[in-house]
N, C-alpha and C positions, 0 to 999 in steps of 0.2 A: 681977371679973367676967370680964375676959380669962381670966385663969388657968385659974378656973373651966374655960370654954368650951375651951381648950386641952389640958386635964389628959385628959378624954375622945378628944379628937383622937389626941393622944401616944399615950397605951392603946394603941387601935385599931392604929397606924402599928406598934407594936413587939411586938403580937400577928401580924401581917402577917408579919414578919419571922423571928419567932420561929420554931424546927423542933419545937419541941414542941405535940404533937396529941393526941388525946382518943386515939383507937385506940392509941397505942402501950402504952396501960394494959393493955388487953385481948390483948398479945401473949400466946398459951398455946403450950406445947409441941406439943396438938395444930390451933391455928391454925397454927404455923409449917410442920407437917407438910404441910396441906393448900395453904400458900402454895408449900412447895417443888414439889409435885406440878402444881401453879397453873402456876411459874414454868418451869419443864421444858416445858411443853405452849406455852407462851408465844411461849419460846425456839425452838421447832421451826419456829413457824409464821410467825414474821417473819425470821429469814432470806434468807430469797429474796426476800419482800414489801419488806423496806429497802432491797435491792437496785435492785428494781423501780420503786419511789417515787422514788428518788436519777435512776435516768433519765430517768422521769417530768419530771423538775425540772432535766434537763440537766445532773446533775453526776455525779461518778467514784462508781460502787457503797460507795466506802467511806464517802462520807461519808451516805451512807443509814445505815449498818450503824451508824457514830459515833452519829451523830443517834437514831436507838434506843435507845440502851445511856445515853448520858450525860442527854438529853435526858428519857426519859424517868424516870429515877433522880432528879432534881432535880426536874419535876412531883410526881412520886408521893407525896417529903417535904414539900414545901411548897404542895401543893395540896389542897383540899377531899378531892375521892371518893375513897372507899378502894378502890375495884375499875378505876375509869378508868386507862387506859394512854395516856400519849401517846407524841410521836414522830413521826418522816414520816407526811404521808395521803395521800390521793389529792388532796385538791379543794386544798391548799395547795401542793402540787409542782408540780402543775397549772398555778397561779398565778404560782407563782415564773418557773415558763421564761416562760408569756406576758410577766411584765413586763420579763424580761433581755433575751429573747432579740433584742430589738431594740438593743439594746446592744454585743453580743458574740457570736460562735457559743459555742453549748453546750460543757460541758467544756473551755473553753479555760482559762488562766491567768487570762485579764482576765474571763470567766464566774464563774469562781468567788470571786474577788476581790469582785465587786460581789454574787453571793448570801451574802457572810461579811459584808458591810456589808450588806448588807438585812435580816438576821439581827436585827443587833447595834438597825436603826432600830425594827424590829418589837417584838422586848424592850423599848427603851425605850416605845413608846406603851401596852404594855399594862403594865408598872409602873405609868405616870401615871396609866391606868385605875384598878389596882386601888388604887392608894395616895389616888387622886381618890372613892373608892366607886361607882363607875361600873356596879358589876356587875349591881343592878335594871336599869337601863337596858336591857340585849341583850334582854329579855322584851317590849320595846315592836317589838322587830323581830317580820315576820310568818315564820313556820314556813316559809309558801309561798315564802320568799324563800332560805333553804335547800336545799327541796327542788327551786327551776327552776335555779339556780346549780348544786347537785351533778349536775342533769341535764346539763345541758350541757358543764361540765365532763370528765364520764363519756366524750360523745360527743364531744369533743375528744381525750382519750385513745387515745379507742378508734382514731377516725380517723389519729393520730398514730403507730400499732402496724402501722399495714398494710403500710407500705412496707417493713418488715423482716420482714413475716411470709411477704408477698410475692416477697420478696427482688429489689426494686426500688427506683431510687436516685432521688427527687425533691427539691425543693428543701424545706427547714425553716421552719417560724415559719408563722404566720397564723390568723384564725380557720378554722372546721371546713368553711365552704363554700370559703372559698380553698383549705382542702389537700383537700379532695375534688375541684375542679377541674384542680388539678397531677396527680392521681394515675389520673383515668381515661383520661389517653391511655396511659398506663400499661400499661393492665390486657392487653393483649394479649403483654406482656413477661412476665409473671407464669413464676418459675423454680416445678419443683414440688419439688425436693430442699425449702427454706425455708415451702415449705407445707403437704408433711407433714409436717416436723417440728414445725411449729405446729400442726397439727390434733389428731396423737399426744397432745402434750401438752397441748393445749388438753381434750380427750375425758377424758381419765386424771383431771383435774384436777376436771372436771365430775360424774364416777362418784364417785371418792373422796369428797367432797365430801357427795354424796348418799349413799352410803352407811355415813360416821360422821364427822362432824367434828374428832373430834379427831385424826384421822390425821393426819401431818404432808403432807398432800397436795401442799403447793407444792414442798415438796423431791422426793418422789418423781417428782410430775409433770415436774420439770427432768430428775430421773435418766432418764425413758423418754424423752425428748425427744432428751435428750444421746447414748442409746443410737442412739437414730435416725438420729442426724444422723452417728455413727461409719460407720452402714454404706457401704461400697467403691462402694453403685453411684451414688453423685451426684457428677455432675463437679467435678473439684480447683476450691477458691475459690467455691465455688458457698454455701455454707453458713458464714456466720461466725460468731466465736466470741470473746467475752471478753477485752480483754487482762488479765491481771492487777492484783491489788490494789497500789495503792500503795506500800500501808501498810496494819499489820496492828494497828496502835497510833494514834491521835489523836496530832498533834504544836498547837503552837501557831503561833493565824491570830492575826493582828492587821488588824480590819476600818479601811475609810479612815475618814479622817474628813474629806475635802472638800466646804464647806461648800456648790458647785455641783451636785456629786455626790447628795449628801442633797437639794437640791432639787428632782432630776431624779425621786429613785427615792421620792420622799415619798410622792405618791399612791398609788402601785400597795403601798409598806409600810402605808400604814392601810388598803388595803382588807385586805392579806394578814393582820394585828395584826386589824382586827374579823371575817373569819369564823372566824381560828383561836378568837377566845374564842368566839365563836358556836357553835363546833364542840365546844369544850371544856364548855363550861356544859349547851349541850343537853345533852351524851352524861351528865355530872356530874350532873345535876337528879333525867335519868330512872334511873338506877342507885340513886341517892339513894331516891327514891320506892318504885321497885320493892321494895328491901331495907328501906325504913323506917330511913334514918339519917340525919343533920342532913347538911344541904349549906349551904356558905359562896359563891358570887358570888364577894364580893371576894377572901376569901384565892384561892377561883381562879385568876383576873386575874393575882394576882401571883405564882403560883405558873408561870404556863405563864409569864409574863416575867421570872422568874427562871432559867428554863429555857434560854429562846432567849438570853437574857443572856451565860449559861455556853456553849452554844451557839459562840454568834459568835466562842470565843477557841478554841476546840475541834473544830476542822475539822466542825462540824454543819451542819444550815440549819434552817430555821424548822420547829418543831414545832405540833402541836397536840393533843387527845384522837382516839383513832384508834374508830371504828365496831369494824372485827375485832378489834383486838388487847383489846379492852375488854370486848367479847359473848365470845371465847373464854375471857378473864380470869376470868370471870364464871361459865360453864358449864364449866370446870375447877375450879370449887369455892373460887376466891381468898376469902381472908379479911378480908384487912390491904393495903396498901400493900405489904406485908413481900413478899409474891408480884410486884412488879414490880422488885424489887433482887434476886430469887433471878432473874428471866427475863432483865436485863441480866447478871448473873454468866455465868447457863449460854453466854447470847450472845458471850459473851468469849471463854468456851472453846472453841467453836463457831467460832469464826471464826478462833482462832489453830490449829485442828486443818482447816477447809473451806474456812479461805480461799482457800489454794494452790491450790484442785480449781477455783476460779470461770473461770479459763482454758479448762475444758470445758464451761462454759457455752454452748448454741448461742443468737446473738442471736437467732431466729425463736420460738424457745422460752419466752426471756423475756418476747416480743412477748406472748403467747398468755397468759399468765400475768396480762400487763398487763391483756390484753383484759379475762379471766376478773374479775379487780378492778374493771372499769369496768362491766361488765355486771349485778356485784352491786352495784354502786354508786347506780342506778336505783331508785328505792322505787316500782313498780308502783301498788302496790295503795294505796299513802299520793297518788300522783298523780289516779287515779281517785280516790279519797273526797274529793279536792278539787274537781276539776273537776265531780265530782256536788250537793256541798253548799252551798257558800259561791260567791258571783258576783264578790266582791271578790277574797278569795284565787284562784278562780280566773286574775284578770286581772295580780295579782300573781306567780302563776306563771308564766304564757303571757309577759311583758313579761322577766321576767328570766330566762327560758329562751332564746327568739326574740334578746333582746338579747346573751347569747352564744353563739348560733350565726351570727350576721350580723357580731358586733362581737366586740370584747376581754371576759374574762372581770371584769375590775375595773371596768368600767362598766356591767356587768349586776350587779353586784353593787350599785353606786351607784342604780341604775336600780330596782331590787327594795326599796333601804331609802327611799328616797324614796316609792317608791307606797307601799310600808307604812305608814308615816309619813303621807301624808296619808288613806287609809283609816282609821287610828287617831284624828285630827283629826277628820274625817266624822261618826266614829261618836261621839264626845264632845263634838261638837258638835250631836248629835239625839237625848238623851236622851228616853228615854219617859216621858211626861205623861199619865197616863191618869184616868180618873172611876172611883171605886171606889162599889159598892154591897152589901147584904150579900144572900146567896141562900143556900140549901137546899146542901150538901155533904158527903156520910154522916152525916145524919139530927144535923146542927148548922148554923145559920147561920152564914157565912164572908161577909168583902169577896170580891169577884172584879171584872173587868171589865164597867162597866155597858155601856159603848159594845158591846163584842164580844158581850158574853151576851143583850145588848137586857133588861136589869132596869129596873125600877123606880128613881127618882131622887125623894126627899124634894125638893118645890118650894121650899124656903126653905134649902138646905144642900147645897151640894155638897164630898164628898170627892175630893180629887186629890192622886195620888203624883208624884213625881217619881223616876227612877230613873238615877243618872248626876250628872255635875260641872254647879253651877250656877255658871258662869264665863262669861268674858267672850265666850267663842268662839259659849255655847250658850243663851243668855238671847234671842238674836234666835227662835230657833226654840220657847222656851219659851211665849215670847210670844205668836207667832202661835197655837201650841197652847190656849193661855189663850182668844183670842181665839174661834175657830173654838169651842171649849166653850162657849161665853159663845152666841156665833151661835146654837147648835143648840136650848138652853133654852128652855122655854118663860115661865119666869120668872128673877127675876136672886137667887138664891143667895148665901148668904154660906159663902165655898169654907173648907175646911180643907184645910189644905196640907202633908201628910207631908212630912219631910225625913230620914225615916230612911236612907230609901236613897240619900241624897244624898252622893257623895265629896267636894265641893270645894266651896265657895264662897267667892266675891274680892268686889271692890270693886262690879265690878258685878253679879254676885250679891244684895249687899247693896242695891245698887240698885233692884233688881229688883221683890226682898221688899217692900221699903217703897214704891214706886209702887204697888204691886199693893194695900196697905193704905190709903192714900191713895183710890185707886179707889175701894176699897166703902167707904168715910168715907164719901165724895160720892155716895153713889147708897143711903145709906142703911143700908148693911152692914158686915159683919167680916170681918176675916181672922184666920183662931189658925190658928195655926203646931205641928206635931208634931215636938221634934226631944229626943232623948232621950240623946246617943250626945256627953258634955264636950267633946270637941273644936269640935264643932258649937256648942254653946252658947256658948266662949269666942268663938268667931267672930263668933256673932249678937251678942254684946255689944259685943265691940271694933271692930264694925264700924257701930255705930248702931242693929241692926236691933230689940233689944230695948226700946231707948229708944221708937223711933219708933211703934214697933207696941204697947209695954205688956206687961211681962211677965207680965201675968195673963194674957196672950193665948198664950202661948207653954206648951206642956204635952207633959208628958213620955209620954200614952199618949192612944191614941186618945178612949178611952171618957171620959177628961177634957176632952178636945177638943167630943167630941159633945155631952156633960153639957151643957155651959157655951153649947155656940152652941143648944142647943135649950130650953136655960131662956130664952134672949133671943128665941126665934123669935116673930112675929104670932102671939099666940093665935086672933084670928081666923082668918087660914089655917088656922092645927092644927085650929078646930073644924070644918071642910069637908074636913079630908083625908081620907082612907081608905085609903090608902096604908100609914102607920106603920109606916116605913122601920125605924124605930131603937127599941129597946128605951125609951130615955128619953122616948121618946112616950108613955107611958102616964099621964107628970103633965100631958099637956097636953090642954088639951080638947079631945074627939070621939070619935069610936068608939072601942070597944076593941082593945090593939095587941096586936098578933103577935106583938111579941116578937123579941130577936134577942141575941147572942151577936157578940162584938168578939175579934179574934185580938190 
């Protein structure tokens, strides 16, 4: 029986591992064509962007540029979506400096030390993930808890761009209302050589942009920036500029391994390990969907912790599926995976011919560049349909928005899975009970809701759905719903109880069922049960409920249900109704029946 139960485990573990995928069958001459043209377009546009994110995250432009190239080449093979691109983002670089930077100053030796061991903790928790099957799980988070996180985030950014665009020198670290505090006595210092040269490029960036996307706009907009910032009339030192690249090649890191160290930097790595897969899965899902092609969860998981893995010995930092690099992936025509090993290639090239030029980088420039990434980082239009639709999502949004703008971004993030989580509790714990009756619906009688429609109710028979887990969390609210039906009756029914739409039922589930049959024992009545769907049935078995109740009572379609509780009904009642709710009233005595039709 072990074995058994083992043999499947193993499978799975070494299909995980495995680099052979379904797409590589489908490589063609002209998929590859269309991936290299993919990967050119790729290549143009992250560039500057790895750059950019590597600041972001408080570390040396190279290792942005690393973390693209390597990072995302090891995703690309051992992960689910064929068009997702990972690699530095905005909301994880983000993360990384709030958690360091209390640590270390940015770009120092001991900064980058402790981002190559955060790296290496992050890897491993999302290995455990995906090798644990953990990967259903990230769908129980709420969407809202993405989208007030990347808010905030965004506005952290952004906030964090001003003092260089400004070209003014404040102090580093804090949430967004602290450094908007440091920065407005500020504001009367403001140089303007550093703020047109942001503006310039910030405006180029914004044009381009709108008028075709695939233009490699971030690189030009740095060129008219660069230009800018060349001209004679801004005072010497006034406008800073890039030191150069380290390194034009990945060398080897060896992350720490002290066991205090890993203590310290724990928390802030499983927040940065669950949004990267948060990050990854969404963007993986909806690509998936859109194109119509299988998507995997777990090999996900481990595909982006295989990633950060490689990473952490390879001067990178923590990866994850990136929004742009993945949408232009996508509307450059990618095919395959094959299109992100052609976008790391060109990147290489790229960067051993554009490295040397990054010293003409102007910092204000970059700034703007930043901005322009934080400003599209904001989903508009997804924030209003929230705040318009749903009350819970809303308040799940607003909590882990507000939570980091006031506070640290890894405990708005704790803050946002937590209300999710118990909003999702809430709601699985209030399953809807409702009284079905049958009515008129394009010229055929249908169930629909008798309470909402105000129909007619057979005095000897009530129908009630249940729709939702009958568990331990949600049989109290079942309950009283039961009850409060029962209140409103004018006589006492013997209920039939769908269970088709039931997801779950436990012990007290089972409980439940069988008080409920006990009930109308004692009061003279039935209970049949509708539940048609094996899983459901081995339950109700193993769990007592068919024993207690009689499996005659238990039937796999309505209209067997009805059959059976209305051949047992008071013929007397049947001969004073007028009603003749149900079709099977026709064998019973009294007026003649209307007739009716069972979905």
């Amino acid at each position: 029986m072990v074995r058994q139960t083992m043999q499947p485990w193993l499978a799975n573990q070494l299909r995980l591992i495995s680099p052979r995928r379904s797409w590589q069958r489908e490589v063609t001459a002209q998929n590859l064509r269309k991936d290299v043209l993919a990967g050119l377009t790729g290549a143009a546009i992250v560039l500057p962007q790895a750059v950019a994110f590597a600041l972001i995250a408080g570390l040396p432009p190279e290792y942005g540029l690393f973390s693209a190239i390597i990072i995302a080449v090891i995703a690309a093979l051992w992960g689910s979506s064929r068009v997702m691109v990972s690699g530095p983002t905005t909301a994880i670089s983000a993360l990384i400096f709030v958690t360091l930077s209390g640590f270390a100053p940015a770009e120092t030796p001991a900064y980058i030390a402790l981002a190559t061991t955060l790296t290496l903790m992050v890897a491993i928790i999302q290995l455990a993930a995906g090798f644990a099957g953990l990967g259903a799980l990230i769908a129980f988070v709420s969407h809202s808890v993405i989208i007030g996180f990347t808010a905030a985030a965004a506005l952290l950014i952004a906030v964090s761009q001003l003092p260089a665009i400004m070209g003014v020198q404040v102090e580093h670290g804090g949430e967004v209302v602290e450094r908007i505090s440091r920065l407005l006595p500020e504001l009367s210092s403001v140089h303007i050589g550093p703020l047109t040269v942001a503006v310039v490029t910030f405006v180029s960036l914004l044009l381009m942009q709108r008028i075709d996307r695939r233009i490699p706009s971030f690189v030009l907009s740095l060129i008219f920036g660069g230009l800018v910032a060349q001209l004679p009339i801004w005072p010497e030192d006034q406008i800073r500029f890039f030191t150069p690249l380290a390194s034009l090649t990945p060398s080897l890191t060896v992350p720490s391994f002290d066991p205090d160290l890993w203590g310290q930097l724990l928390p802030g790595a499983a927040a940065i390990a669950f949004i990267g897969l948060l990050e990854a899965i969404s963007i993986g899902k909806n690509f998936a969907a859109r194109r119509g092609e299988p998507y995997d969860s777990n090999q996900e998981l481990f595909g982006q912790g295989l990633s950060n893995l490689v990473g952490s010995f390879s001067q990178c930092y923590v990866g994850s599926g990136s929004f742009t690099r993945s949408g232009v992936n996508a509307e450059a025509g990618a095919q395959t995976p094959a299109a992100t090993l052609f976008a790391s290639a060109f990147l290489i090239l790229a960067l051993l011919i554009v490295g040397p030029l990054v010293r003409f980088v102007p910092v204000p420039a970059m700034g703007a560049v930043i901005l322009y990434v934080a400003w599209r980082l904001v989903n508009l239009q997804e924030i209003r349909h929230i705040l318009q639709s749903d009350r819970s999502e809303m308040l799940i949004l607003l909590a882990t928005f507000l939570t980091g703008i006031f506070s640290e971004l890894d405990f708005a993030i704790m803050v946002g899975v937590v209300l999710s989580l118990v909003a999702f509790l809430k709601d699985s714990a209030r399953p809807l009970v409702a009284v079905g009756a049958p009515t008129e619906a394009q010229g055929r009688r249908v169930f629909r809701n008798a309470e909402t429609m105000e129909l007619s109710e057979c005095p000897q028979i009530r129908m009630v759905r249940i729709e939702g887990p009958l568990f331990f969390a949600s049989t109290e609210h079942i309950e009283r719903e039961f009850e409060r039906i029962e209140t409103r009756s004018a006589t006492r029914q013997s209920p039939i109880l769908s269970l088709k739409a039931v997801s779950k039922i436990d012990l007290a589930g089972a409980d439940f069922l069988i008080s409920q049959a006990r009930k109308a024992a004692r009061q003279g009545r039935e209970l049949h049960l509708i539940a048609v769907a094996a899983p459901t049935l081995r339950i109700l078995r193993r769990l007592g409920v068919e024993r207690a109740i009689g499996g005659q009572k238990i039937h796999s379609h309505k209209t067997d249900a009805i059959a059976e509780a209305v051949r047992r009904a008071d013929d007397e009642i049947c001969a004073g109704c007028r009603l003749r709710v149900f079709l099977e009233c026709a064998s019973k005595p009294g007026p003649t029946s209307t007739g009716a039709e069972h979905e």
